[in-house]
C-alpha positions as CSV (number, residue, x, y, z in Angstrom):
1,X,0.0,0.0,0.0
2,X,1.4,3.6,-0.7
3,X,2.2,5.6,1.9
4,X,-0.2,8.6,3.2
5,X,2.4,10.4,4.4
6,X,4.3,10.6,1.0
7,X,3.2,13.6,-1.3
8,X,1.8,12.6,-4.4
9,X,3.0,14.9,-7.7
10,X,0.8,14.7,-10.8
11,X,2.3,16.0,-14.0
12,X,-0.4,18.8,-15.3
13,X,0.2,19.4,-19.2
14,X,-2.9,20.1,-21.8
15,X,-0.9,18.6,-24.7
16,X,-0.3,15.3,-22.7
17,X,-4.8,15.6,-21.6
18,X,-5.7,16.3,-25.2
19,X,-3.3,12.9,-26.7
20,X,-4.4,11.1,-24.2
21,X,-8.2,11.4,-25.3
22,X,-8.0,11.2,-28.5
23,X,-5.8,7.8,-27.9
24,X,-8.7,6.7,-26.0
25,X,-11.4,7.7,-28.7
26,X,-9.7,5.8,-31.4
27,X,-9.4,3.0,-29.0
28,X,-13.0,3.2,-28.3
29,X,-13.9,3.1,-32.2
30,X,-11.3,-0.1,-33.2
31,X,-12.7,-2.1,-30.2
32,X,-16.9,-2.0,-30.6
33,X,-17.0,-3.2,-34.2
34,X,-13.6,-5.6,-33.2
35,X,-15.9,-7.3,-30.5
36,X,-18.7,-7.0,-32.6
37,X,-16.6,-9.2,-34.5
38,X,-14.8,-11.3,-32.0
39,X,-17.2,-12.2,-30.2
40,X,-19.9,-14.3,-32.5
41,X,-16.8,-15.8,-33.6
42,X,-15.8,-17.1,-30.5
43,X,-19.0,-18.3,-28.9
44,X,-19.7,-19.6,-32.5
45,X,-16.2,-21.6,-31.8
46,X,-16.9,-22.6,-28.1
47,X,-20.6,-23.6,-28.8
48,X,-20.2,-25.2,-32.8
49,X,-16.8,-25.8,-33.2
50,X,-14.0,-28.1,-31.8
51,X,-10.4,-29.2,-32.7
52,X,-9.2,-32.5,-33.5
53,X,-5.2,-32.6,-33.4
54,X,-2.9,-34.3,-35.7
55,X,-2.2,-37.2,-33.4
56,X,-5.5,-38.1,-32.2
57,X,-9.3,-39.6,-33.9
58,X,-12.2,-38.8,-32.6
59,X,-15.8,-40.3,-32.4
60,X,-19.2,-38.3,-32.2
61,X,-20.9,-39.1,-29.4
62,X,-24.9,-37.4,-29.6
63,X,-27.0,-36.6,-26.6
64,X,-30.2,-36.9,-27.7
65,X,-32.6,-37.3,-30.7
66,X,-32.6,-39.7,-33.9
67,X,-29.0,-40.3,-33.9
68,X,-28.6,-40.6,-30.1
69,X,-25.3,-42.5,-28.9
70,X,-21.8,-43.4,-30.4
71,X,-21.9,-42.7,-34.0
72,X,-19.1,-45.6,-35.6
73,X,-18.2,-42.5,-38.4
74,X,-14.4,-41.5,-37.2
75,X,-14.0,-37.7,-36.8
76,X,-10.5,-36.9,-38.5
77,X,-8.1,-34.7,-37.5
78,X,-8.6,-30.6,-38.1
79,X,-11.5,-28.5,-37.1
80,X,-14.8,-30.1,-36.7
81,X,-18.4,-29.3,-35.8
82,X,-19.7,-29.6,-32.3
83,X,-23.0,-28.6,-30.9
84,X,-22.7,-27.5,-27.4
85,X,-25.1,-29.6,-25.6
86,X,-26.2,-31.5,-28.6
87,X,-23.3,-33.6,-29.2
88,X,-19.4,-33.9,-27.8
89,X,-16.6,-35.1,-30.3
90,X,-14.3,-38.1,-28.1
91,X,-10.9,-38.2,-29.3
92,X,-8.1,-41.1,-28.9
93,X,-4.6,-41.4,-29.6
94,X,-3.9,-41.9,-33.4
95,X,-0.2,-42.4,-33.5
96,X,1.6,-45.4,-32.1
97,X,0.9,-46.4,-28.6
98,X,3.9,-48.2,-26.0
99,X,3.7,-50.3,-23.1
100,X,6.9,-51.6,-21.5
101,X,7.7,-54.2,-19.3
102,X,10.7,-53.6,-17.3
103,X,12.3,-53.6,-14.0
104,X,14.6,-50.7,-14.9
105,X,13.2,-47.0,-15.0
106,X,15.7,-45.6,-17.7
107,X,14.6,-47.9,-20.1
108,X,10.8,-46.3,-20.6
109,X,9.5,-42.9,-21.7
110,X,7.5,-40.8,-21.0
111,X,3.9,-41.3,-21.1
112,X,4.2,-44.8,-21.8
113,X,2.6,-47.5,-19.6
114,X,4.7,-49.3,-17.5
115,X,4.6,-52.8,-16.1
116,X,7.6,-55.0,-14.5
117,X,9.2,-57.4,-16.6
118,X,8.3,-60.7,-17.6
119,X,9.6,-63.7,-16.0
120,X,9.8,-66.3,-17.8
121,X,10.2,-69.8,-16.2
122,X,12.3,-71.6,-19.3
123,X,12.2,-75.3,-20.2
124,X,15.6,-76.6,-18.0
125,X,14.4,-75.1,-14.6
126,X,16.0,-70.8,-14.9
127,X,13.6,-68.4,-15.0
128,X,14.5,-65.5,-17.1
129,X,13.6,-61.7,-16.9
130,X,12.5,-60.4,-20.2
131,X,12.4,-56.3,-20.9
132,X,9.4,-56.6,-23.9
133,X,8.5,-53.5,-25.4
134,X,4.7,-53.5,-27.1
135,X,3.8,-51.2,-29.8
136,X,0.6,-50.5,-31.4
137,X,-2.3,-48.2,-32.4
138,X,-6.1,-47.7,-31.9
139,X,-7.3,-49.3,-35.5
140,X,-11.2,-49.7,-34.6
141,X,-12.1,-46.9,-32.0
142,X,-15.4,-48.0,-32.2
143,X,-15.2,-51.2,-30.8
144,X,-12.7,-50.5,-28.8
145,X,-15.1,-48.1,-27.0
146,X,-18.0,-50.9,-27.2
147,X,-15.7,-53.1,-24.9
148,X,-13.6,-51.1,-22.7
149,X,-15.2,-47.5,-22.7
150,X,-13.5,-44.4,-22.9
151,X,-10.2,-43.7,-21.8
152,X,-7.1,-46.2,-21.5
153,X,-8.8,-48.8,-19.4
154,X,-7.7,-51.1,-23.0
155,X,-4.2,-51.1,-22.2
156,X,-4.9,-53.3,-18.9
157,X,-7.2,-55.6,-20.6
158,X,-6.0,-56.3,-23.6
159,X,-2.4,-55.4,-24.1
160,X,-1.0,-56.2,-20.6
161,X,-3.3,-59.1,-20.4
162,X,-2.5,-60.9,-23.5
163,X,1.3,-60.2,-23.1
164,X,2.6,-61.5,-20.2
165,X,1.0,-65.0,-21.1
166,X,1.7,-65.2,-24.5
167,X,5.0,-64.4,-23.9
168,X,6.0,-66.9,-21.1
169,X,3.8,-69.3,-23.6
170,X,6.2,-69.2,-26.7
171,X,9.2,-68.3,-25.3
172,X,8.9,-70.4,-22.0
173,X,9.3,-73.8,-24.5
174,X,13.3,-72.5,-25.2
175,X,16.0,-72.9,-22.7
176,X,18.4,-70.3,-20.9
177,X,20.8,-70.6,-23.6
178,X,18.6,-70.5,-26.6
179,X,17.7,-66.5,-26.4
180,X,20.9,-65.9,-28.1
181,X,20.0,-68.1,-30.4
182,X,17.9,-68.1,-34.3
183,X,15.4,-70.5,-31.6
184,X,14.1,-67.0,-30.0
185,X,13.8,-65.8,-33.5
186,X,11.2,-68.5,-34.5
187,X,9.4,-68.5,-30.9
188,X,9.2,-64.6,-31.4
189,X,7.5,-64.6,-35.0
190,X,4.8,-66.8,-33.5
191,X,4.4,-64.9,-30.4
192,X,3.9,-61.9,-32.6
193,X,1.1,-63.6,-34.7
194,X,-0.9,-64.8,-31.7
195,X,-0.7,-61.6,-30.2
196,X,-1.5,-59.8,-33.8
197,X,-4.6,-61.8,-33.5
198,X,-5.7,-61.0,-30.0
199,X,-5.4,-57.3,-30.7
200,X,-6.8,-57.2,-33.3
201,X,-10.1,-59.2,-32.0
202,X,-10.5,-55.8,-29.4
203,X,-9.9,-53.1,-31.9
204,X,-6.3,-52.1,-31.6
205,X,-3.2,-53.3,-34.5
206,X,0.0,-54.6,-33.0
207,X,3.1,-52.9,-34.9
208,X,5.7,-54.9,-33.2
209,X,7.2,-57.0,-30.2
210,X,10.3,-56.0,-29.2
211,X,12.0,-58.4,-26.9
212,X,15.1,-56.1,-25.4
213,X,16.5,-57.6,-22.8
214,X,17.6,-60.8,-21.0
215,X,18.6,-61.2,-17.5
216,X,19.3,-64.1,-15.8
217,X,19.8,-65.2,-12.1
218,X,23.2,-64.8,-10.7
219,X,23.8,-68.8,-10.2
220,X,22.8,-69.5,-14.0
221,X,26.4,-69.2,-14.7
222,X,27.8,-71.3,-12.1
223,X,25.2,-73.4,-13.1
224,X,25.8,-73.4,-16.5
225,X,29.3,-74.2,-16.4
226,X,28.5,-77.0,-14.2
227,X,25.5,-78.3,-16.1
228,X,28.1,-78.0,-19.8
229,X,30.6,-80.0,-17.7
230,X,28.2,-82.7,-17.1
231,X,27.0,-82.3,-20.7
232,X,30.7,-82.8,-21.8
233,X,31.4,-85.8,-20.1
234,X,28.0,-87.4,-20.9
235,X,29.4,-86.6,-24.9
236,X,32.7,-87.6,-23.9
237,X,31.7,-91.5,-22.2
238,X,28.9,-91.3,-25.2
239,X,31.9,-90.6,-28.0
240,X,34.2,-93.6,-26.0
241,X,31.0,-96.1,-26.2
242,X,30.8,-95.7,-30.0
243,X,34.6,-95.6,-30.6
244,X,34.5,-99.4,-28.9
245,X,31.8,-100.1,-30.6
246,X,33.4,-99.3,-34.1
247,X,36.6,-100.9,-32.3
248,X,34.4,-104.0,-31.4
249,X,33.2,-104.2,-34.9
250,X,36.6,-104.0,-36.7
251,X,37.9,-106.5,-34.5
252,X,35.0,-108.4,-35.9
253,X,35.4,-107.9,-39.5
254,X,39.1,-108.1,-39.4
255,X,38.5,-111.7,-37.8
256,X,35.9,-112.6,-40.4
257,X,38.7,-111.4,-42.9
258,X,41.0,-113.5,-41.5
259,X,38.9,-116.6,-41.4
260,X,38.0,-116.0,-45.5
261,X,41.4,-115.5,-46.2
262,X,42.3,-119.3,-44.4
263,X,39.3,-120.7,-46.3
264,X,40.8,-119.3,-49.6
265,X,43.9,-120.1,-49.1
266,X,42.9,-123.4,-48.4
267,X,40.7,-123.7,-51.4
268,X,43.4,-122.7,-53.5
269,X,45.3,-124.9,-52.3
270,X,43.0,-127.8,-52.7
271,X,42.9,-126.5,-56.5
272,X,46.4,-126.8,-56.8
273,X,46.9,-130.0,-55.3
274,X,44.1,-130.8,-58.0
275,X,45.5,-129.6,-60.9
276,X,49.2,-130.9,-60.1
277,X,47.7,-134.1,-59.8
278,X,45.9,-133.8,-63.2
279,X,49.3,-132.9,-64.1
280,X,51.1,-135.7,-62.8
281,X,48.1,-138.0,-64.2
282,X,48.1,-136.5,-67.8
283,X,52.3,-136.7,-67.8
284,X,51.9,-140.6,-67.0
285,X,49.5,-141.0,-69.2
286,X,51.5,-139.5,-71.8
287,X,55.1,-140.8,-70.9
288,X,53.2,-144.6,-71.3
289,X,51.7,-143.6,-74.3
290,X,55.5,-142.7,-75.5
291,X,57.2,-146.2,-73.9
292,X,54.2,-147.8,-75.5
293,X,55.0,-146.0,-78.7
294,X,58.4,-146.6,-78.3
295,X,58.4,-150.2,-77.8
296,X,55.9,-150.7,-80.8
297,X,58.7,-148.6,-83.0
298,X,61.6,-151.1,-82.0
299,X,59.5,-154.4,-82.2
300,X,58.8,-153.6,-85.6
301,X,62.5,-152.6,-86.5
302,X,63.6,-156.2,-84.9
303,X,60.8,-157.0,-86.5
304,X,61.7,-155.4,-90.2
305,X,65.5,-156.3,-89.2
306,X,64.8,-159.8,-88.7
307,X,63.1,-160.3,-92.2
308,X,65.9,-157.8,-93.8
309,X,68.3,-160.6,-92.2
310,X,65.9,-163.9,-93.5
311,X,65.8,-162.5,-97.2
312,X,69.7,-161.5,-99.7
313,X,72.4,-159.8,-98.2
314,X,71.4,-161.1,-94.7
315,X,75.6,-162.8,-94.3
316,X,76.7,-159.6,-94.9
317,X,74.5,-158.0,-92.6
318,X,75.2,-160.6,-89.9
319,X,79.3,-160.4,-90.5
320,X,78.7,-156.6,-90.2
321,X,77.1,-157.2,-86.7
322,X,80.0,-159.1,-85.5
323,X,82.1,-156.8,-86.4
324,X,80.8,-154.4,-84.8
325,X,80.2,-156.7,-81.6
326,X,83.8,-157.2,-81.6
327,X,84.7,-153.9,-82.0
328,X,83.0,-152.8,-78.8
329,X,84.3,-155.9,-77.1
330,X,88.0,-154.5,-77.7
331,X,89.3,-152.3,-75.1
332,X,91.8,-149.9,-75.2
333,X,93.8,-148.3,-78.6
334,X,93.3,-149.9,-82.3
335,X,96.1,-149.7,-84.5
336,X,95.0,-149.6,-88.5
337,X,98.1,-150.2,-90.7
338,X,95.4,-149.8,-93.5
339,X,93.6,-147.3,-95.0
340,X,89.9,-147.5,-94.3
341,X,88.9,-145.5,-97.2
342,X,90.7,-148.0,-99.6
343,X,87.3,-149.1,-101.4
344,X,89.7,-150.7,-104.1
345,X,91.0,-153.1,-101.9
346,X,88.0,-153.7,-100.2
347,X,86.4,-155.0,-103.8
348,X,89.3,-156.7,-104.6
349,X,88.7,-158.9,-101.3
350,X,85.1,-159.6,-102.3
């Protein structure tokens, strides 16, 4: 509050008076036909019009008359008609709509829904803690509205509802180890079809599943390394069974090898002892056939020479035998004094 006892001064000049009325006349004639203006326009906008932004849809919703209720034609973005008191234009979010699951704060936005993460009890016995990050977008607002009202009450009941079991459905059948595998890949693609489906039974139009991150208790790696241990030595005593097993069944064909090779060797050798006994036949059998050949060649020459010696000439013959039977009956040198090759004397003799 000013004070009382301070003087008050007041600048008193007729110029300033006479610009300051004439400022306020002016004034005076801009602003009657301005709100004259204005103000039609803006109960016209507060009772007939609304706005629809770029990011939302909205539904006409009428109070009373033919057309009472929730009319199913959308209402598109922009500015739109709206009777005050007749009717009311209910708008929902257009663009793409998030709900995470996660344990960790920094890892949502703002705005977004927000539930913990997903554990997921897996197939050998370690549960594992899933960040899964949902996005999707209000495709039929009109039955979305039908079964949930307005609002985000569809959220709870349909996105958080069918995730978390459809998610510890498909990816529950994998073990620890196989989210870092192309198996999470597969179980993924079918977990986003079965969800695709259950959305899109309540309205809304999943855009993706976005599985983000994997945690695991703090024993799964002492665990683990025990469990590959035991997995090692299981392959190991599995790898020495079927090593004697092969060496079992090379022992046994090399003995079956062994035993043909003996029964070969001795049924060649039967074959031999055959055919050197057809040999030895057939050589006998030949060698008599010679003495018998032989023997028939020299009966008839004693044969032929006995006749030659019956018939002329035989004395000669039989002298020349003698001679010759004396002449292997001598032993040691013969002296001829004579020529042999004296045929002259030899005639003369005769």
């Amino acid at each position: 509050m000013p004070n009382p006892a301070v003087p008050r001064f007041r600048v008193q000049s007729p110029l300033l008076q006479m610009l300051r009325d004439r400022l306020r006349g002016r004034l005076r004639r801009v602003a009657l036909p301005l709100a004259a203006v204005l103000v039609p326009l803006l109960l016209v906008r507060a009772c007939l019009l609304t706005y629809v932004p770029p990011d939302r849809i909205g539904m006409r919703q009428v109070a009373f008359g033919a057309h009472k209720g929730l009319q199913k034609e959308l209402v598109r973005p922009g500015y739109r008609r709206e009777i005050s008191g007749y009717e009311q234009i209910r708008t929902f979010p257009h663009d793409l709509q998030v709900v995470e699951f996660t344990n960790n704060p920094q890892e949502t936005g703002a705005g977004h829904l927000k539930g913990a993460a997903i554990k997921v009890p897996t197939v050998d016995g370690y549960p594992v803690d899933l960040d899964v990050t949902v996005l999707y977008h209000i495709k039929d607002p009109f039955l979305v509205v039908s079964k949930f009202g307005f609002g985000n009450a569809y959220e709870e009941a349909v996105v958080v509802r069918f995730t978390d079991p459809l998610v510890k459905q498909f990816l529950g059948e994998l073990l620890a180890e196989q989210f870092y595998g192309s198996e999470r890949l597969q179980r993924v693609a079918a977990l986003k079809a079965a969800l695709a489906k259950n959305l899109a039974d309540n309205g809304l139009a999943l855009a993706d599943v976005l599985i983000r991150q994997y945690d695991y208790p703090a024993t799964f790696q002492a665990l683990t390394e025990q469990k590959k241990i035991q997995d090692q030595s299981v392959l190991t005593n599995r790898a020495l069974a079927r090593q004697a097993e092969v060496q079992t069944r090379l022992n046994q064909v090399a003995t079956q090898g062994q035993n043909l090779i003996r029964i070969k060797a001795a049924e060649f050798a039967a074959q031999i002892t055959e055919i050197n006994a057809k040999k030895e036949l057939y050589e006998r059998q030949r060698r008599a056939e010679a003495d018998l050949l032989v023997r028939s060649a020299e009966a008839s020459g004693t044969e032929a020479i006995n006749r030659a010696m019956e018939g002329a000439g035989s004395d000669k013959l039989l002298r020349l035998r003698r001679g010759l039977a004396l002449l292997n009956s001598i032993k040691g040198p013969i002296y001829i004094s004579e020529d042999p090759t004296d045929f002259s004397k030899i005639v003369s003799s005769h």
